[in-house]
DOROKOL-82287 format. One record per residue: x, y, z of N, C-alpha, C, O in turn. Coordinates in steps of 0.05 Angstrom, whole numbers, plus 32768, in hexadecimal, padded with zeros to 4 digits. Each point is the difference from the previous one (the first is absolute). Last residue first. Example, Ala and Ser with C-alpha at 12.3 -4.5 7.8 and 13.67 -1.06 7.14 Angstrom:
81017FD3808E8010801880017FF18016800E800A80168004
7FFC7F777FFB7FEE8018800080128018800080158000800D
end
This chain:
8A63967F899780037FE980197FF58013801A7FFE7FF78017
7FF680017F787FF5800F801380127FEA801A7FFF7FE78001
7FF27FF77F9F8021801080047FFE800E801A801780048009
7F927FCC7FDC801D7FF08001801F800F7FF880147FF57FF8
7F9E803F7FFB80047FF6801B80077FEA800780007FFC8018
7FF180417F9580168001800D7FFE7FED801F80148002800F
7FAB80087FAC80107FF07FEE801C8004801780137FF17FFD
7F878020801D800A7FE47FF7801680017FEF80007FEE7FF0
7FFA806780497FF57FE5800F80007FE27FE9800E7FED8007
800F80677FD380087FFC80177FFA7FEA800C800F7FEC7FFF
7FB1802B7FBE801880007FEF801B7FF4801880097FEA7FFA
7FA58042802A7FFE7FEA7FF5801B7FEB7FF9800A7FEE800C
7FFB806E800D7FF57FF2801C80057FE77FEA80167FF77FFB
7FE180447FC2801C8002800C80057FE4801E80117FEF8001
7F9F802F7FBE80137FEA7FFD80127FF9801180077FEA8006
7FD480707FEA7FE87FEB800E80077FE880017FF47FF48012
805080467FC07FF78005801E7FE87FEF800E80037FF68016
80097FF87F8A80177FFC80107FFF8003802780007FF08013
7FB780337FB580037FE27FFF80167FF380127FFE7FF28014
8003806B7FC27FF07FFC801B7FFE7FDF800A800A7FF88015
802A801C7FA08012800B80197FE68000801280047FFA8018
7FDB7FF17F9180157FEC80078007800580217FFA7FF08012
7FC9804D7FCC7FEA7FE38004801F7FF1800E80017FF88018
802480507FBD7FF4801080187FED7FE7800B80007FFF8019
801F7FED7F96801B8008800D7FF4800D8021800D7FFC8015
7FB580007FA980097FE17FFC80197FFF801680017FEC800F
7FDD806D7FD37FE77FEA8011800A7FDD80087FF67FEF800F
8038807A7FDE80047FDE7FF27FE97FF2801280027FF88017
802B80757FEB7FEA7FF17FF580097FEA7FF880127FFE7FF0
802E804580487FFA7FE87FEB7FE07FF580067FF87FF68015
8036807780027FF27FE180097FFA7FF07FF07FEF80077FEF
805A804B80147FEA7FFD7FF27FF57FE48008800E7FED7FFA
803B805880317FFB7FEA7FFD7FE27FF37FF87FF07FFA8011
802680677FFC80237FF87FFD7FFD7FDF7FFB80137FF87FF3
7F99802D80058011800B7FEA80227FF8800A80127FFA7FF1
7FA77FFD80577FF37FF07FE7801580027FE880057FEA7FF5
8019804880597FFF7FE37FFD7FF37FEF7FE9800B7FED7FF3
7FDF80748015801B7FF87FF880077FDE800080037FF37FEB
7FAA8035803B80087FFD7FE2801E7FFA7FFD80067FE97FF8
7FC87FF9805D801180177FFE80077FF87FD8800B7FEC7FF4
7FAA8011806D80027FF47FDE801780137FF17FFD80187FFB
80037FDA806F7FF880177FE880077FED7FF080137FF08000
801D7FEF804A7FF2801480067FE2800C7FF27FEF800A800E
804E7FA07FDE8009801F80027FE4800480117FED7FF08001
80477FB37FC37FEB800F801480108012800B801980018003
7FE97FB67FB0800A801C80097FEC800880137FE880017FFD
802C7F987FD67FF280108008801D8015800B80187FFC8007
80007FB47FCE7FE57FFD7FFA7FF2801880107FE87FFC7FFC
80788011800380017FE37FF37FDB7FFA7FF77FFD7FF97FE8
804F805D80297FE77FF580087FF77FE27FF880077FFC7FE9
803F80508003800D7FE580077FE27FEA800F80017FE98008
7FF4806B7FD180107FF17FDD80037FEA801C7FF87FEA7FFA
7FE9805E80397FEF7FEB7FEA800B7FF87FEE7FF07FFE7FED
80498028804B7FF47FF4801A7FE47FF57FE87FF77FE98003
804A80517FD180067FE580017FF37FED801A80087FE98003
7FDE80647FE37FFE80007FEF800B7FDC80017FF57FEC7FF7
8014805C804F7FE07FF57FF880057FE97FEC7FF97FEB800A
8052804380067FFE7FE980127FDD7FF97FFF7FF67FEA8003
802180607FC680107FE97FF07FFD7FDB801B7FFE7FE97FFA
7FE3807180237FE97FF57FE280147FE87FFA7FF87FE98001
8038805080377FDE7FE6800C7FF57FF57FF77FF57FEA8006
8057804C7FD3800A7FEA80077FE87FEF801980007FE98009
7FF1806F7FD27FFF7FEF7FE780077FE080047FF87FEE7FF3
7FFC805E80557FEB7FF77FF37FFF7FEE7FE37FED7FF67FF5
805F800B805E7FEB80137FF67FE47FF37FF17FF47FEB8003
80357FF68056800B80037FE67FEF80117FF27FEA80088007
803F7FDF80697FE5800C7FEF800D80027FDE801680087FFB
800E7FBF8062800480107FEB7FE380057FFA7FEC7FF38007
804B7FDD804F7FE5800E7FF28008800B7FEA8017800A8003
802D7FCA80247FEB7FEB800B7FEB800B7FFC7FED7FF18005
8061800B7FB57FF8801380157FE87FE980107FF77FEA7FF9
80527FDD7FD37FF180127FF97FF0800D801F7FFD7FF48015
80637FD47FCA7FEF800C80147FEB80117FF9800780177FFD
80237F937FC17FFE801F800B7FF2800C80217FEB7FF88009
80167FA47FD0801D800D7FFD800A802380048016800B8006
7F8E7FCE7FDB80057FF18005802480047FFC800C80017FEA
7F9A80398027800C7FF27FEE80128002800D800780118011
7F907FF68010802580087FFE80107FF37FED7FF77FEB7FF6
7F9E8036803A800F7FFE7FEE801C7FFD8007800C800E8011
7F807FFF800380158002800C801E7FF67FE97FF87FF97FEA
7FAA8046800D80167FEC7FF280127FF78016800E80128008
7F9080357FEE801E7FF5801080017FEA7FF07FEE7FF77FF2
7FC280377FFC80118016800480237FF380038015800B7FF8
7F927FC8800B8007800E7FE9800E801180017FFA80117FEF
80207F9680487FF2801E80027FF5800D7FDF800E7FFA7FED
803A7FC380217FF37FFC80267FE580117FFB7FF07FFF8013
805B7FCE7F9F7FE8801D80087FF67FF080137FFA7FE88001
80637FFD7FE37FE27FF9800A7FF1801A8006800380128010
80657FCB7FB87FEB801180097FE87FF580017FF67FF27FEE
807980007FFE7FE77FF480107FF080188001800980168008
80537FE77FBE7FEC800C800C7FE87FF37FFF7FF37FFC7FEC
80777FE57FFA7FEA7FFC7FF57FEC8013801B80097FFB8016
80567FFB7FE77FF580177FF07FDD7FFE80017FF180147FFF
804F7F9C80168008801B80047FF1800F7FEA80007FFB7FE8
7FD27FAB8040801480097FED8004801D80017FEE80108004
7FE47FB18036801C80128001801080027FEF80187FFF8001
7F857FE67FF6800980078020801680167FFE7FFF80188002
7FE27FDB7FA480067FF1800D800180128018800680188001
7FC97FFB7F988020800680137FF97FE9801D7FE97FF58001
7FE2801E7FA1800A7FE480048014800D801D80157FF38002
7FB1804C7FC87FF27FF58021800F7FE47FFC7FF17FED8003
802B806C7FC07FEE7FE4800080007FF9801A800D800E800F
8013804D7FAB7FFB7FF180177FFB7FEB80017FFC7FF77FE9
801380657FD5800D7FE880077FFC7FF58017800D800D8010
7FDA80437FD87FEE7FF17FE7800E7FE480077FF47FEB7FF8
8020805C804B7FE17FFC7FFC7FF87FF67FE97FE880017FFB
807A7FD880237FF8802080067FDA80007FF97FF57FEA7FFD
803F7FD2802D8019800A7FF27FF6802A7FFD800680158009
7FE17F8280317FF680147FF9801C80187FF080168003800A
7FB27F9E8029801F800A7FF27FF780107FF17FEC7FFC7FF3
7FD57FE080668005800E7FE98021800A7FF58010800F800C
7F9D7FB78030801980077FF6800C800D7FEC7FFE7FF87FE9
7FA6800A8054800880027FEC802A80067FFE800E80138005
7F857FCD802C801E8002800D801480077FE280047FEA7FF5
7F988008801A800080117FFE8022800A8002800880178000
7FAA7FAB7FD6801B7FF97FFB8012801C800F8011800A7FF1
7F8E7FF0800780077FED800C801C7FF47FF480027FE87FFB
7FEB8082800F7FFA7FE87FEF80047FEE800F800C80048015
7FEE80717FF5800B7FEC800C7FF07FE37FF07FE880037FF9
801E806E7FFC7FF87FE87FFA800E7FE98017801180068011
7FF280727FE880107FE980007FE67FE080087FF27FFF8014
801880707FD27FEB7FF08011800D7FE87FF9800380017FE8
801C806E800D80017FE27FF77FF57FE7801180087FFF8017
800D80667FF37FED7FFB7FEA7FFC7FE57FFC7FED7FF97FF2
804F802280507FE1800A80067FEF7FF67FED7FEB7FF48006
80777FD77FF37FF6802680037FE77FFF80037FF57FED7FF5
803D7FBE803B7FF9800C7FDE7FFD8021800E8001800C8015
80397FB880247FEB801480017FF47FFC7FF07FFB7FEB800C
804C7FCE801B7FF5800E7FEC7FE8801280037FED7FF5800C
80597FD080327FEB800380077FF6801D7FE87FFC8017800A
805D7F9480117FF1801980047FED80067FF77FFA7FEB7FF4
805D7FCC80227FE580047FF37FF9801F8007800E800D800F
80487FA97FE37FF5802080107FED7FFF7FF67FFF7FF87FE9
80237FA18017800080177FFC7FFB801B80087FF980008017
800E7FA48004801680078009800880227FEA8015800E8000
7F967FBB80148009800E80178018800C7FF880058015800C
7FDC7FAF7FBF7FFC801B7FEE7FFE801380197FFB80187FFC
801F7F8B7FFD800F800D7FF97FFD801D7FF9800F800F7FF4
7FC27FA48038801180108010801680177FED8011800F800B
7FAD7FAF7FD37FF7801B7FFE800E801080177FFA80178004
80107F8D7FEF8017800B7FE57FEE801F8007800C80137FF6
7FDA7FAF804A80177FF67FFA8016801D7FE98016800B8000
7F867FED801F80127FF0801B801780027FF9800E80008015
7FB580107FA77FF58012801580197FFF8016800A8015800A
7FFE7FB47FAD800480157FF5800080148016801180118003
7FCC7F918006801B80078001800C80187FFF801380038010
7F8E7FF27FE880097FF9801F802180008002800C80098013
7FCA7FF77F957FF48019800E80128003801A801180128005
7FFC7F997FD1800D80177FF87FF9801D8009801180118006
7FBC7FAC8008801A7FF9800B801380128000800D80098013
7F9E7FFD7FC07FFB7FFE802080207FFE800C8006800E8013
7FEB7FD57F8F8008802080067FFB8008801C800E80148007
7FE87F8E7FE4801E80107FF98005801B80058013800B8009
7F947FD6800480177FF58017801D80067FFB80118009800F
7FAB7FFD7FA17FFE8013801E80117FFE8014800E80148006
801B7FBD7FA57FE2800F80028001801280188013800E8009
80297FA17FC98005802080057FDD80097FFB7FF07FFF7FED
80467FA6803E7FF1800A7FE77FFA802580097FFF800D8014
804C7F8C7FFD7FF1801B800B7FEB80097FE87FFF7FF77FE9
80367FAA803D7FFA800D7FED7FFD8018800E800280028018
80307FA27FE98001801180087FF180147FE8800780017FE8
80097F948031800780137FE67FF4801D80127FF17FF98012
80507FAA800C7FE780107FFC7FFB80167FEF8011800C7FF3
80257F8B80337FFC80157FE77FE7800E7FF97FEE7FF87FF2
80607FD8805A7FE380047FF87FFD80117FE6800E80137FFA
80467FAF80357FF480147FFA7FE3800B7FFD7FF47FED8009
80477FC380027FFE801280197FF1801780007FF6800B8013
800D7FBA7F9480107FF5801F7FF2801180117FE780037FFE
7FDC80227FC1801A7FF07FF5801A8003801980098014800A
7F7C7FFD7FE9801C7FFB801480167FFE7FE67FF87FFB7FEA
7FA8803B8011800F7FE27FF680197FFF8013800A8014800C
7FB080377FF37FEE7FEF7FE380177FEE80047FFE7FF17FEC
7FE1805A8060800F7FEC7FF77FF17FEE7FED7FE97FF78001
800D807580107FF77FE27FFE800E7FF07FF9800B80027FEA
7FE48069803980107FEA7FFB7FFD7FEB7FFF7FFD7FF78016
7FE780787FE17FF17FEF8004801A7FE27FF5800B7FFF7FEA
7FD680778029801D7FEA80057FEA7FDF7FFB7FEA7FFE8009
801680777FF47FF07FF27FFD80147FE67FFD801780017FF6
7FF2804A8051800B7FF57FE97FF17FF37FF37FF07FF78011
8003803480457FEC80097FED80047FEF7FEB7FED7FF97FF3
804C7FF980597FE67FF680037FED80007FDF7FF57FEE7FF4
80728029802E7FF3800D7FE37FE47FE27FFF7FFF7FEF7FEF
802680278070800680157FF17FFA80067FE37FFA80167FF7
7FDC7FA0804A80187FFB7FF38002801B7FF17FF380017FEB
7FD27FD4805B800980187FF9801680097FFA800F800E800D
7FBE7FA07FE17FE7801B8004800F80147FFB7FFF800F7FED
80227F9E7FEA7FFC8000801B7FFD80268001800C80137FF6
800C7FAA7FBD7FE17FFC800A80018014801B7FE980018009
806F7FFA7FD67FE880017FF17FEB800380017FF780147FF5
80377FC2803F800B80167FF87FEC800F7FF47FEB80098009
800D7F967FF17FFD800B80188004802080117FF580058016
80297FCA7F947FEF800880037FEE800A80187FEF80137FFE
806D7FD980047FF580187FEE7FEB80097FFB7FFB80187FFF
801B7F9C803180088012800F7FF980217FE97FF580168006
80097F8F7FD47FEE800D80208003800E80097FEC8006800B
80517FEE7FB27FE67FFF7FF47FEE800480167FF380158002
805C7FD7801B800780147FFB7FE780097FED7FFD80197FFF
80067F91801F7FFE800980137FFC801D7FFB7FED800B800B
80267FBA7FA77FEA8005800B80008012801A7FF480157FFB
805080047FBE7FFA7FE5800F7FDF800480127FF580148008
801D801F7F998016800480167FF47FDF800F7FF27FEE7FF6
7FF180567FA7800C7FE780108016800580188014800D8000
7FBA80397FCF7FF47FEF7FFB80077FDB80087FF27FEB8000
803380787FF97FFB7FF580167FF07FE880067FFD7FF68017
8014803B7F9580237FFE80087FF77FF1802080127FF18009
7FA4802A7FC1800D7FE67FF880127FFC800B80057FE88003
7FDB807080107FE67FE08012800E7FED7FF380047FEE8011
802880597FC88002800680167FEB7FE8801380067FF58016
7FEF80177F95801680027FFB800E7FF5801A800F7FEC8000
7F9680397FF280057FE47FF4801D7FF7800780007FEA800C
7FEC806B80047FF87FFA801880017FDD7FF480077FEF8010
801580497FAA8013800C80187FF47FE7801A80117FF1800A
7FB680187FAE80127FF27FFC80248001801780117FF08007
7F98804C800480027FE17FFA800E7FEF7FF27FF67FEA8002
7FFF80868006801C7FDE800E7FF67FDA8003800B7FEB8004
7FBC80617FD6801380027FEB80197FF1800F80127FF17FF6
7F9F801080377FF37FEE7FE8801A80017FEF80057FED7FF2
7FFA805280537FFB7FE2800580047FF17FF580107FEF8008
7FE1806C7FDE80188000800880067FDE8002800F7FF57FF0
7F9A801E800E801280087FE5801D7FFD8002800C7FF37FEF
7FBD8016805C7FFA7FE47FF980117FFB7FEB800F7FEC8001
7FF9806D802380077FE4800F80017FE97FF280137FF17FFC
7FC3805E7FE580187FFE7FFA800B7FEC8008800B7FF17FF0
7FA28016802680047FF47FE7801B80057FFC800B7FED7FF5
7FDF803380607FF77FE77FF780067FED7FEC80067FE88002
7FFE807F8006801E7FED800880027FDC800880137FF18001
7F9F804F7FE6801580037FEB801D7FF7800880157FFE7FF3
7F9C800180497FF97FEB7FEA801880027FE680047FEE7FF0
801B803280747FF2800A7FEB7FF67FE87FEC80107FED7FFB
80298019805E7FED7FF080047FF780087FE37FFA7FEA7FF8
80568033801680007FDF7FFD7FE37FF77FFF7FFA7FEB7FF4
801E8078801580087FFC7FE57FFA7FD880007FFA7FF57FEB
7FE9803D80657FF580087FEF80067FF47FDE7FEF7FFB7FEE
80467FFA80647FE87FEC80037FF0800A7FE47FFA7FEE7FF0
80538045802380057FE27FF77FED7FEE7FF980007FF07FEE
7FF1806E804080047FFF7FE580097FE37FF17FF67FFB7FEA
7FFF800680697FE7800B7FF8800680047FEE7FF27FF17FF2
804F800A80397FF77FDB7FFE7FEC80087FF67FF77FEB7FF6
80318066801E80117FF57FE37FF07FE07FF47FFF7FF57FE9
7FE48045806C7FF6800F7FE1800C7FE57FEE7FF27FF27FF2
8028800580657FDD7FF27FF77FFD80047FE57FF87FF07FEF
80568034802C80077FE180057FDF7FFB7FF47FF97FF47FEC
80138062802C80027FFF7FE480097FE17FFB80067FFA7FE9
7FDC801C80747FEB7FFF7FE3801180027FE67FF37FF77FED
8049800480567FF07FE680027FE580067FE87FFB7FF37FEC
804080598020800F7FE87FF97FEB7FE37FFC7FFC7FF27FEB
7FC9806B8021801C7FF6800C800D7FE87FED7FF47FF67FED
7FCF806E80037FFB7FD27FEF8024800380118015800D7FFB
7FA5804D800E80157FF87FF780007FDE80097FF07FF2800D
7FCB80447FAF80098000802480167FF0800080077FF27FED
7FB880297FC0801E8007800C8000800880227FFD8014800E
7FC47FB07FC47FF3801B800F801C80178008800280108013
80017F9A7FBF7FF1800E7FEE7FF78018800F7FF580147FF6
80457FAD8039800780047FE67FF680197FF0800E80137FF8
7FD07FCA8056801880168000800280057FEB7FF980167FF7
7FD27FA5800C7FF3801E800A801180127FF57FFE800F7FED
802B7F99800F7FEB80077FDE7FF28019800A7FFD80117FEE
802E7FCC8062800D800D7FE97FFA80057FEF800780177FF9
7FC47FBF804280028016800D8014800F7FE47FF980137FF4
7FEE7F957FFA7FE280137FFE800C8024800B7FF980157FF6
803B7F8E7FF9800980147FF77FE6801B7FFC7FFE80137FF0
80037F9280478009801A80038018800D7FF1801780058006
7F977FCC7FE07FFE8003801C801C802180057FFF80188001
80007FA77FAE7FF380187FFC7FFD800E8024800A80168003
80367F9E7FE98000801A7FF37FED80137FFF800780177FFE
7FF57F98803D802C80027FFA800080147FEE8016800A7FFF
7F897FE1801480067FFB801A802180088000800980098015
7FC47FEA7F977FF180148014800F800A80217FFE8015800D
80227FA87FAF800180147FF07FF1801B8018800A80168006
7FED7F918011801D800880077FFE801B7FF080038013800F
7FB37FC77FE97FFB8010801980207FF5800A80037FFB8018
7FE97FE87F927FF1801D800A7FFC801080157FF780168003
80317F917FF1800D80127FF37FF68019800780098011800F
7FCA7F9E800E800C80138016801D80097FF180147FFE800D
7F937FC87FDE8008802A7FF58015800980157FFF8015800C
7FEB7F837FD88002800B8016800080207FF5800F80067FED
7FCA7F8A7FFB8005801E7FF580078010801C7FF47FFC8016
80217F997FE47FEF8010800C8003801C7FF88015800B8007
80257FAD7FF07FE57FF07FFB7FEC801480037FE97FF97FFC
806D801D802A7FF97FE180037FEA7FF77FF97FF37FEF800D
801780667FCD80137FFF80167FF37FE3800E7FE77FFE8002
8015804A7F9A7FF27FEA801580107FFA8015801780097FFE
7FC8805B7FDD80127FE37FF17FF37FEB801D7FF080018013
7FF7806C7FC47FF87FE88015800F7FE77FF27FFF7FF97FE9
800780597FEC80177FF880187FF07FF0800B800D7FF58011
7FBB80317FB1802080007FF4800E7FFA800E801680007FF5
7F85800B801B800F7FE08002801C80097FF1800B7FEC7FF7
7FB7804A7FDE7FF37FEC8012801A7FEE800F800C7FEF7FF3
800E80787FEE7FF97FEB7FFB7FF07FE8800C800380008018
801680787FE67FFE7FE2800D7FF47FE37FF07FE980007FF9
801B80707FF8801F7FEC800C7FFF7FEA800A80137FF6800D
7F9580497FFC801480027FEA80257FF18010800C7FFE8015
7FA38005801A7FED7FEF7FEC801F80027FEF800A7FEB7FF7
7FF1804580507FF67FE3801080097FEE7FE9800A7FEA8003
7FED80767FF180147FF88009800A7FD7800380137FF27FFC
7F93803F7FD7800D80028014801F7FF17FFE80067FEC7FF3
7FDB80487FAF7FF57FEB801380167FFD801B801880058000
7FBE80307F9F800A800B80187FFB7FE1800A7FEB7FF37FFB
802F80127FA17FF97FFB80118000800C801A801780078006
800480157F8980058006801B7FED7FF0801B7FF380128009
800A7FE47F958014800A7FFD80097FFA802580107FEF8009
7FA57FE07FD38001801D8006801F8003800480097FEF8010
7FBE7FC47FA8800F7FFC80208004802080047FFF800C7FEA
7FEC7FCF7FBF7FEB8013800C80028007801F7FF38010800C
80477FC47FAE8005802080007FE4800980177FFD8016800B
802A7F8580047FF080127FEF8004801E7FF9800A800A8013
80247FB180317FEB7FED7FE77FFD80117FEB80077FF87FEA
80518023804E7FE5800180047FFC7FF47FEA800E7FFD7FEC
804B801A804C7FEF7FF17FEE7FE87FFF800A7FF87FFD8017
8038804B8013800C7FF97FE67FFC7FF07FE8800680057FE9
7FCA8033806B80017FE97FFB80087FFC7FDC7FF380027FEC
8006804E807080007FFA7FE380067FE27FF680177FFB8008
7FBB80388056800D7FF37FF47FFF7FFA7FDE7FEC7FFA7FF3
80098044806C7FF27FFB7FEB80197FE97FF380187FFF8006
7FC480088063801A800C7FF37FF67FFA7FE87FEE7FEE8000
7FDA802B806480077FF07FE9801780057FE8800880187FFD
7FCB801B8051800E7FE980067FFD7FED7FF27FF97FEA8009
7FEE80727FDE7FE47FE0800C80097FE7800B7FF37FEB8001
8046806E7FEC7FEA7FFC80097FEA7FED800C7FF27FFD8014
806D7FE27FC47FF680167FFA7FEB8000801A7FFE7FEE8011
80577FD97FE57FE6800480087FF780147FF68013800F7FFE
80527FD4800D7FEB80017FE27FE5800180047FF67FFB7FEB
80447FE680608009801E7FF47FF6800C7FDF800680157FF4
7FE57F9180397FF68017800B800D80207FFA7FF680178000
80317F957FE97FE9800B7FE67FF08016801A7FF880157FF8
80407FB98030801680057FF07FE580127FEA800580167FF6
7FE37FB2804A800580158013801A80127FE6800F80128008
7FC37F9B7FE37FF0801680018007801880077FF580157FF9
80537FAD7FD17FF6800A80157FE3800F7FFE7FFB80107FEE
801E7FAE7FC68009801D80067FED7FFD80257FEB7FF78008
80157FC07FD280167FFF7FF48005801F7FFE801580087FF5
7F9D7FB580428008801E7FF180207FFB8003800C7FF68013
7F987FBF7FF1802280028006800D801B7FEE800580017FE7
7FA07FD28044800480187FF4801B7FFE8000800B80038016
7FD17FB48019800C7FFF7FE47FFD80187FEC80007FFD7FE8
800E7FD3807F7FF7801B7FFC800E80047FDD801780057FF8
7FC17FA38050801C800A7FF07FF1801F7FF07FE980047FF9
7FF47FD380737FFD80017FE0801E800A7FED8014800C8008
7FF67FAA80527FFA80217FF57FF880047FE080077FF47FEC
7FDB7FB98051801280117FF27FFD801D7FF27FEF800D7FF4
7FF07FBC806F7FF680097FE6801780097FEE800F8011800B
end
């Protein structure tokens, strides 16, 4: 019998939002685009339900939908970073190896987001001409070396498998063959890239100090489906969320907690606990909802949030982006699967 495919596909940890539960084991949520003014400011809904998409990682695999992203995501980051994300937030003390879980836990968080999705694709769409450039320069060689490539290519467990790749011979000239080489930038592109980023270029944020933020008592701290925040940062009217892995200076921060942050910037040794005060929590509140991308979730219907980031009304714009997502599976299956190997 085949296995069922598991198409709740969450882009925030459950085991990551359990620290946002209230009482009824449920977390409230603020929703940035909405149809109408008559929508509620504040939603309570299960865990289960918030951070997830239909089908956002189910891809295809010889012809066949597989979810076994979601359960690498479950199985190489959330699993075991379960005992450390405790520590973390229960200040206990976090060996070498959990702060190894903590950091891939924080990596996984910033690649899988619907707001790093679109950046992706965007990004994509702006090297296309770069990736044109680059498929023409290879576009002729001898046949044997054409088989052999494609053959490559095609073959299951070929390290950039995910690539979207697709090769057709359209003509000979002498010895040669003449093919045209394509790619297309959609889901699979960014699947690839997710999977590269994770494996490859997110070794770089081990090679920072991290440590472990207090707020002050007074302060109840948010968390978003964008919740990993880069941040270049000068002083509290000057900032922006463009900073990089390893760019020097730039400050990573993940709220673990309403209370906790894990955190470091980039080239400094920072403490492995700190406590801050009370003006500099508000200010890390402040930017954990400005960097939010379509929802705030907390604890508590928290006024402030509504006022540090005011929710777009557009019925047309809110109809469009749901569509999209209901689209998404679709959209995947008939325009990318002659690039799929």
């Amino acid at each position: 019998m085949d296995k069922k495919v598991s198409r709740n596909n969450h882009y925030l940890s459950q085991m990551y939002l359990d620290a946002w539960k209230n009482n009824d084991n449920k977390v409230l949520v603020y929703e940035l685009l909405v149809p109408n003014e008559k929508c509620p400011m504040w939603k309570s809904k299960s865990i289960k339900s918030v951070g997830s998409y239909d089908s956002m990682f189910v891809r295809l695999k010889n012809g066949i939908e597989v979810d076994d992203i979601e359960e690498w995501f479950r199985d190489r980051y959330e699993t075991p970073a379960k005992k450390s994300l405790e520590h973390a937030i229960n200040d206990g003390k976090i060996t070498v190896d959990e702060w190894h879980c903590l950091i891939d836990f924080v990596a996984c968080h910033i690649v899988r987001s619907p707001a790093f999705l679109i950046k992706t694709l965007d990004y994509g769409k702006k090297c296309e001409p770069i990736f044109q450039e680059v498929l023409s320069e290879i576009s002729n060689m001898k046949e044997e070396d054409f088989i052999k490539t494609k053959e490559r290519s095609n073959y299951s467990n070929n390290k950039d498998e995910l690539f979207p790749f697709k090769m057709t011979k359209i003509g000979e000239e002498g010895n040669n063959v003449i093919f045209k080489a394509e790619t297309i930038i959609g889901k699979q592109f960014y699947l690839w890239n997710m999977k590269n980023l994770l494996e490859n270029t997110s070794k770089i944020l081990h090679k920072h100090k991290w440590g472990i933020i207090t707020v002050d008592d007074k302060v109840v701290l948010p968390t978003s489906d964008d919740p990993v925040i880069c941040l270049n940062y000068n002083n509290q009217n000057e900032y922006d969320f463009d900073g990089g892995w390893g760019k020097k200076n730039c400050n990573i921060l993940f709220p673990i907690s309403p209370k906790k942050i894990l955190y470091t910037q980039v080239g400094l040794k920072v403490k492995p606990r700190m406590n801050i005060d009370y003006e500099t929590s508000l200010l890390f509140k402040k930017m954990i909802v400005e960097h939010s991308h379509r929802k705030v979730i907390s604890t508590y219907a928290d006024k402030d949030a509504v006022i540090i980031k005011p929710r777009y009304v557009n019925e047309s714009e809110y109809q469009r982006e749901k569509k999209m997502w209901e689209d998404f599976q679709k959209d995947y299956l008939e325009k990318e699967i002659d690039y799929i190997r």
